[in-house]
N, C-alpha and C positions, 0 to 999 in steps of 0.2 A: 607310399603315403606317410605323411609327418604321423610319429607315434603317440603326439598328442590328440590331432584330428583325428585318430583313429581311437581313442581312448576315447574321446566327445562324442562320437558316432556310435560310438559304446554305449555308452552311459544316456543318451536319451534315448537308449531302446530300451532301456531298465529304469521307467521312473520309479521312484519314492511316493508309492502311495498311499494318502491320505486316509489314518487308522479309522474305521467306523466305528460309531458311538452304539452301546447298546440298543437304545432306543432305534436307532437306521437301522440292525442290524433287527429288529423286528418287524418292522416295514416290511422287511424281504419278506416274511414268514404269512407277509398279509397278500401278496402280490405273489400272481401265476409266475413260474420262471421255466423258461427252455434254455438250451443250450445250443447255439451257434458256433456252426463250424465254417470256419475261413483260412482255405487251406490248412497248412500245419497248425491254424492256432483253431483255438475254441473258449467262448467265453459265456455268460448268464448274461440272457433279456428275462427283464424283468417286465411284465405287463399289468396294469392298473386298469379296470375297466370301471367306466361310468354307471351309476345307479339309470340312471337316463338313457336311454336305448338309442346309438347314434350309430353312422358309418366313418364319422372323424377321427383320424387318428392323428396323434401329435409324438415325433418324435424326439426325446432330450438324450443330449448328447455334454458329459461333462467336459471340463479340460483335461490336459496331460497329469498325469499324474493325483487327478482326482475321481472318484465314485460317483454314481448315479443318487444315492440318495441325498448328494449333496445339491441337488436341484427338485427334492420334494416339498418344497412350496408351492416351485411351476407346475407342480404335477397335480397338485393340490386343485389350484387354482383353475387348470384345465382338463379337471374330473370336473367339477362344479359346472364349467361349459359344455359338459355332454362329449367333451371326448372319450376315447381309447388310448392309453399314454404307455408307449413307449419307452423303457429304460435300459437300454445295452449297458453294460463293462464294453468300453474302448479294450480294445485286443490288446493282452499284457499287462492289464490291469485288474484282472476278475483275481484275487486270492486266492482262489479254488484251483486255479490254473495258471499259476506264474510263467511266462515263459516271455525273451526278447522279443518286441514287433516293432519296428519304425515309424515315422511319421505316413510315411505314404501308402505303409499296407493297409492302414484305417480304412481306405478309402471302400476296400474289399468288404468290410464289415455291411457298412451302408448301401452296398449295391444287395447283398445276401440279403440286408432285413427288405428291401425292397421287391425280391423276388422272391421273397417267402410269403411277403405279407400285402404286398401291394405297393402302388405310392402313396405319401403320408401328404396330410391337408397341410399340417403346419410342423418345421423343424426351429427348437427354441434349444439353441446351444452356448456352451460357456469355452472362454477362452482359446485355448487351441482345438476345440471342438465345429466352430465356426470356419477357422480353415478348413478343417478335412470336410463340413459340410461345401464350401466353394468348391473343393478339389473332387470332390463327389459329383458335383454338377456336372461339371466339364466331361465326366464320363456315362452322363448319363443317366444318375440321381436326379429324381423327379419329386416339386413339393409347391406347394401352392402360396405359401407364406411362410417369411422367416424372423424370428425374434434371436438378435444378439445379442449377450453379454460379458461386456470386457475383452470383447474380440480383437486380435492385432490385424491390423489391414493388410499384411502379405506374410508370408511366407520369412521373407528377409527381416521384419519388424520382431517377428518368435525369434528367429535364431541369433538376433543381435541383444535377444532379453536373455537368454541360455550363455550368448557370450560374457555378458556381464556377471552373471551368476558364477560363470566359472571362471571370471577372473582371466578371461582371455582379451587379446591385442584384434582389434576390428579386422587384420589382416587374414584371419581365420573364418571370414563371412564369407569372401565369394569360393572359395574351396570346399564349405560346408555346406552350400548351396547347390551347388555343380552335384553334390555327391546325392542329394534327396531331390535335383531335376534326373539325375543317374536313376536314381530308385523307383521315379514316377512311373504308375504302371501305365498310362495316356504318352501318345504321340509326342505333349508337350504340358508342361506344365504352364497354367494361364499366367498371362505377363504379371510384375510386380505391382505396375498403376492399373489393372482390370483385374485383380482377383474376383471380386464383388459385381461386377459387372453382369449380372441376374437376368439380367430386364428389365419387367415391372412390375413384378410381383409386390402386394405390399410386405410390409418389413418394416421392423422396431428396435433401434440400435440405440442399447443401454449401458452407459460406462462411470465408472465413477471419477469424479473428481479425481480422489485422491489416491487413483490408483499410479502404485512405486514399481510395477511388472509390463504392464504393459499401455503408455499414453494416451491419456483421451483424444489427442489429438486424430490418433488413428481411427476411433468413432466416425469424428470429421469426414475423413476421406473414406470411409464406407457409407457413409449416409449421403457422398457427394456422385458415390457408385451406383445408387440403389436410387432413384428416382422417384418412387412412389414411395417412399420410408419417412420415418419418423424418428428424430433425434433426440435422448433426452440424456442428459448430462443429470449424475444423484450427485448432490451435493454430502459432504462428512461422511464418506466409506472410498474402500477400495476396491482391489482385484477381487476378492472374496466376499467382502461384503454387501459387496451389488446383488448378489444371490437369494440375501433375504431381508434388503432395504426395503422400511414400506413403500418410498416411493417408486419402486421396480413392483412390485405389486400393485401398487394403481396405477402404472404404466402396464402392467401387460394384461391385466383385466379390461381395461378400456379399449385398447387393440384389439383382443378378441371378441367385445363386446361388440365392434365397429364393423372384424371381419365376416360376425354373424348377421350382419341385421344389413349394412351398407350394402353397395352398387357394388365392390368387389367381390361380393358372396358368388361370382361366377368363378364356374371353371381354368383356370389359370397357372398354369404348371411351366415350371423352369424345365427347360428339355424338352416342351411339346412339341416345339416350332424353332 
C-alpha cells in the first residue's frame, strides 16, 4: 500500500479533538456518565435526564473530531421536550482514553448504546456523526426520527473533504474508500446514491449556507433520500456554526414540536420492517 495512504488511514484514526471550554467541561460534572466498552475501545456516555418524567430518549452524536458538549443546545432544547439525552464520546475521542478507532468501528458504539439502553425515539447528529448514524442503520440501529446537521451525503463526500484538507490528488478517493468498505463490519457497505435511504421516518436536514467542509448541496441529495424530511438551508454560518444558529433552534424545536403532537407520533423505527 502507497505510504502516504497509509499515513492518511493513520491519521483519521487519530483525530485533533476539539479542546473543551471550562464551562463544557462543567456540564459533565452536571450529567450522569458510564463508561462504554466496544471491543478494545472504551469511552464516557454522558446522560441528561429531563425534569419531565418520559420514556423518550434522543440520542446526539458529534462529528469526527469533535465532543458531545459541542451540541449542548440540542440537548438543552430536547430536555425541555421531555426527553432522556444521550451524549457518547465517538470511540477515540473521549480524553480520558485516547486511543486509534476508524471510521467504521463507530458503528460498534451505536449498536452497544442500543443494547444497553434500548432503541432511541430520536438521533440528532453532526457531521460525520450522521454517516456512522446511516452506517448503523444498515446493521441494525433502530430510531424513529433523525435530525441532521451539516451532514455529508456519502461516505465518498467525507473522504473527498479529508482529501482536500490534506492537500491530496482526488486519485487517492477510490483506494481510500476500498480500504473503510475493507473495514466495514456489515456484508456491504450501503451504495454512495442510498446512504440515506431510511424509509420514512420523518427527519430534519439542517446545513449552512456557508459551509467551506462539507456542501449544502449534499443536504440536497439527503433530503431527496429521506422522503418525509424537512430541508432548511441557515443562511450567514457554517460547518460549526449551524450547531448553535438561532435558526437551527427554531428549526429543531418545531420538528419536535410536530413529532410530539402530529399523525407521526406512531410507532416508526428504521430496522423494523
Amino acid at each position: 500500500m502507497d505510504n502516504l495512504l497509509v499515513s492518511l488511514i493513520e491519521k483519521l484514526s487519530k483525530p485533533a479533538v476539539f479542546p473543551m471550554r471550562s464551562s463544557e467541561v462543567h456540564q459533565i460534572t452536571l450529567m450522569r456518565t458510564e463508561t462504554l466498552h466496544c471491543g478494545p475501545h472504551s469511552s464516557r456516555l454522558l446522560i441528561a435526564k429531563s425534569p419531565v418524567q418520559s420514556a423518550k430518549k434522543a440520542l446526539l452524536l458529534h462529528g469526527w473530531g469533535g465532543h458531545p458538549l459541542m451540541l449542548a443546545q440540542a440537548k438543552d432544547i430536547l430536555l425541555a421536550q421531555g426527553y432522556e439525552v444521550y451524549l457518547p464520546f465517538l470511540l477515540g475521542h473521549d480524553p480520558q482514553t485516547p486511543a486509534p478507532c476508524d471510521f467504521p468501528a463507530q458503528c460498534q458504539l451505536l449498536l452497544t448504546l442500543q443494547n444497553t439502553f434500548g432503541a432511541f425515539d430520536t438521533v440528532v447528529a453532526h457531521s460525520a456523526g450522521g454517516l456512522i448514524t446511516a452506517l448503523a442503520a444498515s446493521l441494525g440501529f433502530r430510531f424513529s426520527r433523525l435530525v441532521l446537521m451539516s451532514a455529508p451525503a456519502s461516505l465518498t463526500s467525507l473522504l473527498q473533504h479529508y482529501l482536500r484538507q490534506n492537500h491530496l490528488p482526488e486519485p487517492y478517493l477510490a483506494p481510500l474508500y476500498a480500504w473503510y468498505q475493507f473495514r466495514f463490519p456489515g456484508p456491504e457497505m450501503p451504495a454512495t446514491d442510498s446512504f440515506f435511504a431510511l424509509g420514512e421516518i420523518p427527519a430534519l436536514v439542517l446545513h449552512g449556507q456557508q459551509d467551506t467542509k462539507i456542501n449544502h448541496d449534499d443536504a440536497r441529495k439527503i433530503h431527496l433520500q429521506l422522503p418525509n424530511s424537512q430541508l432548511a438551508l441557515i443562511e450567514d454560518t457554517g460547518h460549526l456554526g449551524v450547531l448553535t444558529h438561532h435558526r437551527t433552534q427554531y428549526e429543531l424545536k418545531a420538528f419536535l414540536r410536530m413529532a410530539n403532537t402530529g399523525p407521526e407520533k406512531r410507532s416508526h423505527y428504521v430496522g423494523s420492517h
